[in-house]
N, C-alpha and C positions, 0 to 999 in steps of 0.2 A: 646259035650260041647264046643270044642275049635272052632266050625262052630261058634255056636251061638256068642262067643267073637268077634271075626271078622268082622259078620255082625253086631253088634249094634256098633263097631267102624266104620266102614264105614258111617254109619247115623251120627254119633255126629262127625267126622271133616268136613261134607258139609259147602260149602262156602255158604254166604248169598245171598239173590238172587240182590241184587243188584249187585258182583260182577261177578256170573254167568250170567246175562245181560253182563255185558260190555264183557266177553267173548264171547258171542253168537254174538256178533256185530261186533265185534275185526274178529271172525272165517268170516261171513258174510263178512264183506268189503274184506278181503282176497280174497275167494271164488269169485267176484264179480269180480275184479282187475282184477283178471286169465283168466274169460272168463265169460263178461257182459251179453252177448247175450244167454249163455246157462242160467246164474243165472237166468237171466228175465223171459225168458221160462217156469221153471222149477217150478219158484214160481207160476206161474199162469195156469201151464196146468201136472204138476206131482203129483200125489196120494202118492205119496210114503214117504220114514220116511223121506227125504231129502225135499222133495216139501213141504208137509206140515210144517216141520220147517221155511222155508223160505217164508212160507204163514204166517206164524206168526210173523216172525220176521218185516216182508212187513207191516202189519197193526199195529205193535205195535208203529213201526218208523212212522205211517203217524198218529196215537192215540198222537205221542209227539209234532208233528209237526203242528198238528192243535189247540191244547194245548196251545201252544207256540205263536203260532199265533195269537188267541185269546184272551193273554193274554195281547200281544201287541197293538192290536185293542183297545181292551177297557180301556189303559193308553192315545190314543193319543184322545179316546171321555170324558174321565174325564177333558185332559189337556184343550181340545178345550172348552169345558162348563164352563169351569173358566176364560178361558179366556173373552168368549159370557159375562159372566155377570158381568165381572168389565167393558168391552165396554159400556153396558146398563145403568149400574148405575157411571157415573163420579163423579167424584171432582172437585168443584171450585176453581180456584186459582185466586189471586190476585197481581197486580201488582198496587202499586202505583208511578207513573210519579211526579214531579216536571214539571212545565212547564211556560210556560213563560205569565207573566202575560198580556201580546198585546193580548192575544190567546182568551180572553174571552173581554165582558163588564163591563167595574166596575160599583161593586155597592155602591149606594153611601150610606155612612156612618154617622150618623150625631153623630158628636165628642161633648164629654160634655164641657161644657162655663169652662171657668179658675173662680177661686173664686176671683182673682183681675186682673187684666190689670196689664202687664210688667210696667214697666216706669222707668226715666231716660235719661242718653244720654252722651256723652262726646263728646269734639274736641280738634283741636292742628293746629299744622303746625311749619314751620322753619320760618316765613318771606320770605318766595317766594314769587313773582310776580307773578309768574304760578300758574293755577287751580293744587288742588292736582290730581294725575293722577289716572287712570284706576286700578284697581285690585282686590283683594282676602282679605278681612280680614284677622286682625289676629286671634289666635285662643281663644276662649272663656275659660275665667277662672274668678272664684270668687276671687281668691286670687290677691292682687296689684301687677300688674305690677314689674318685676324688669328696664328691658327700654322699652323705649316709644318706639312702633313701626314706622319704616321711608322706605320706600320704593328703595331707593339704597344702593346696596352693602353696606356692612362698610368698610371705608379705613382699619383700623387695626382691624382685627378679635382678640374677644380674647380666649389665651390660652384652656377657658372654654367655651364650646357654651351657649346661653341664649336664648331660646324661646321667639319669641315676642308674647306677650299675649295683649289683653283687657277685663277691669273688667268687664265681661258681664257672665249672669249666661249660663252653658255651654247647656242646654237641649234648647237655642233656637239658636246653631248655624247651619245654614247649611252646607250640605255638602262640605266638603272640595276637591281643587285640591293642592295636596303637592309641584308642580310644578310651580303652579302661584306666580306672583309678590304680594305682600304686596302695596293693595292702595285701593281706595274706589270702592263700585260697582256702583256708580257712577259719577264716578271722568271721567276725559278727558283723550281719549286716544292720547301719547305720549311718551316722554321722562322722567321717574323717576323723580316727585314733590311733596313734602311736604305741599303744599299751605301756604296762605299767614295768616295761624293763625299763634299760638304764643303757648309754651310749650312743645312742642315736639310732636310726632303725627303727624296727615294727618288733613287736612280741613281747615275752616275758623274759628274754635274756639279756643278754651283754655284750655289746662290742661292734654294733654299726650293722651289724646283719641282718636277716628276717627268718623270727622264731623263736623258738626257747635253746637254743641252744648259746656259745659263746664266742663268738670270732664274728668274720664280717661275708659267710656263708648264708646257708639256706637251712633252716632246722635241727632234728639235735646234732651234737657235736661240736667239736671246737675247729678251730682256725679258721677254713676256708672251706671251698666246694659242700656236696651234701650226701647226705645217706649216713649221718651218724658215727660215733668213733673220733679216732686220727683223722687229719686231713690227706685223702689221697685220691688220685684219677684213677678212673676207669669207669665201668658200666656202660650205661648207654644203649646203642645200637651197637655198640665196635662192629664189627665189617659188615655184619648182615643186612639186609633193605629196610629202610625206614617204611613205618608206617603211617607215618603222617608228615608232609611235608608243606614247606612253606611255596615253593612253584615247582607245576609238575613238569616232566620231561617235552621239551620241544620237537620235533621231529627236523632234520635240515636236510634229506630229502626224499625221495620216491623208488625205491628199486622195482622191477617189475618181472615177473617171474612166467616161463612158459604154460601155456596148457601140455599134457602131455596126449600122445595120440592116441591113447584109448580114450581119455575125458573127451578130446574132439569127436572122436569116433560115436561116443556114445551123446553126445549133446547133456555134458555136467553144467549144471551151472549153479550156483547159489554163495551162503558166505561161509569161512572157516574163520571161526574166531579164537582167539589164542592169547595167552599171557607170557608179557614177555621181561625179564628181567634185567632193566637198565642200568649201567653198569656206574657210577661216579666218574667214570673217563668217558663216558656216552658211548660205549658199544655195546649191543645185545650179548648178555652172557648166559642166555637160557631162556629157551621157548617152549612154553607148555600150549597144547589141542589141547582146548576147553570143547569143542563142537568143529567135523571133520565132514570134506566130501571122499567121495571115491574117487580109483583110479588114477593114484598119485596125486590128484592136489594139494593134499597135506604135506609132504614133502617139499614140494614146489612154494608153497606157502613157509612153512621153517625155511627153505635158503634164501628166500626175499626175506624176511625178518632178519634173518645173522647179517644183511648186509643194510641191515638201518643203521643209520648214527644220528644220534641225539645231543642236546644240548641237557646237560644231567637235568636231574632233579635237585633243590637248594631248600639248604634247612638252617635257621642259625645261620646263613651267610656259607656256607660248607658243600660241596657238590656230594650227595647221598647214592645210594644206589636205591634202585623204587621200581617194583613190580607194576607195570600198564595194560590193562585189557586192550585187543584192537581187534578188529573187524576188519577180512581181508574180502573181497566181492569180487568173483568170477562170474564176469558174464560172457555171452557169445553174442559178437554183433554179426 
């Protein structure tokens, strides 16, 4: 009875055979260390309880190692095939350029008629002998004058600066240099002259303005504003896109538009460039292909353009509407 206790103890503390591997391996590499040359031998050319163990141990080690191997193999042909097929099928990316507008030919615009002709005009002068001289308007305002603009220095600056202004409506001044003298754009170039009108002002006329004309305007005419006659608004640009502005359209941000599957299909790539016409409230309200690819990229290009928004264009202090060339670049990475 006390045999039998024994033996069924012996059965139930056996180590699992996982742990019994790592011991036969552990024994094995030992064995191995000691003397190479006989273990190799042995495994492969002795019948005995020793050889056979070491025949198995032999194949078990080359069962894990080709396992292992295997298993390696076929992580670097998953990674490679994933790779292969983002290559094959790319994305299009978009870059939109700003660029200069020499770079293309303008096209031409035809701007809607004003509902009335400017008109108006004003002049002055000191009583000089001298033609009024060379320079820069002043700068355009509805509101009257506080002084008459004069073209040299003031002896006595006062304490408070005072912008020289003329009653002229401000959306038909041209652009300004902040640097230039105060005098007519066509007055004589010289020495600082107020000509030989009368009321303050430049020219041959009367009344605070610049010009021959009479009021405290720009040229002939009387009262106010310019372009001759009555004094009245209009002219200008009225609605149409200015062609000369004081800052150009900002961009505030990026829309990005698809390839379509034939351009992928056939590997399009290059730029479409287009004009686009910015709106005074900063929305595109019209895209002209100046230069197009195939297979719908043009298309795909106009509906990323309609969804630009800008920061307008400014003229005279007034947000404009102002035609911009841009540059759209499809590439395929």
């Amino acid at each position: 009875m006390q045999e039998k206790v024994l033996f069924a103890d012996t059965f139930l503390h056996q180590p699992s055979i996982g742990i019994r591997l790592i011991k036969e391996f552990l024994e094995a590499s030992s064995e191995f260390r000691q003397n190479p040359k006989s273990y190799v031998v042995s495994a492969f050319k002795s019948d005995g309880v020793g050889g056979h163990r070491r025949k198995m141990l032999l194949r078990f080690g080359l069962a894990i190692g080709i396992v292992v191997y295997a298993c390696f193999f076929g992580a670097i042909l998953i990674l490679w095939s994933i790779h292969a097929k983002a290559k094959s099928d790319p994305q299009g990316e978009l870059a939109i350029h700003w660029v200069n507008p020499e770079d293309f030919k303008p096209v031409e615009i035809e701007k809607p008629k004003a509902k009335e002709k400017a008109g108006g005009g004003g002049g002055g002068g000191r009583n000089t002998p001298t033609p009024a001289s060379k320079g820069q308007l002043p700068k355009f305002s509805l509101t009257p004058p506080i002084i008459a603009p004069r073209p040299e220095p003031t002896p006595r600056p006062p304490s408070l600066v005072v912008p020289e202004t003329v009653m002229v409506d401000p959306k038909l001044e041209p652009k300004r240099d902040e640097l230039a003298m105060t005098g007519l754009p066509n007055g004589v170039p010289g020495p600082p002259s107020a000509g030989p009108g009368s009321g303050g002002g430049m020219g041959t006329g009367d009344g605070g303005g610049m010009g021959p004309g009479n009021g405290r305007g720009v040229g002939p005419g009387n009262g106010y504003n310019m372009g001759g006659g009555a004094p009245r608004l209009g002219g200008g640009n009225g609605s149409g896109p200015a062609t000369s502005v004081d800052t150009k359209p900002i961009a505030l941000n990026s829309p990005q538009p698809r390839y379509t599957e034939e351009a992928r299909k056939n590997k399009i790539q290059g730029n479409v460039t287009a004009r686009v016409l910015i709106g005074a409230d900063g929305q595109v309200k019209q895209v002209k292909i100046t230069r197009g690819l195939p297979d719908g990229l043009d298309e795909q290009a106009i509906q990323a353009a309609y969804q630009l928004r800008f920061k307008p264009a400014m003229k005279s202090g007034q947000p404009v509407a102002y035609w911009m060339p841009v540059l759209i670049e499809f590439n395929l990475r």
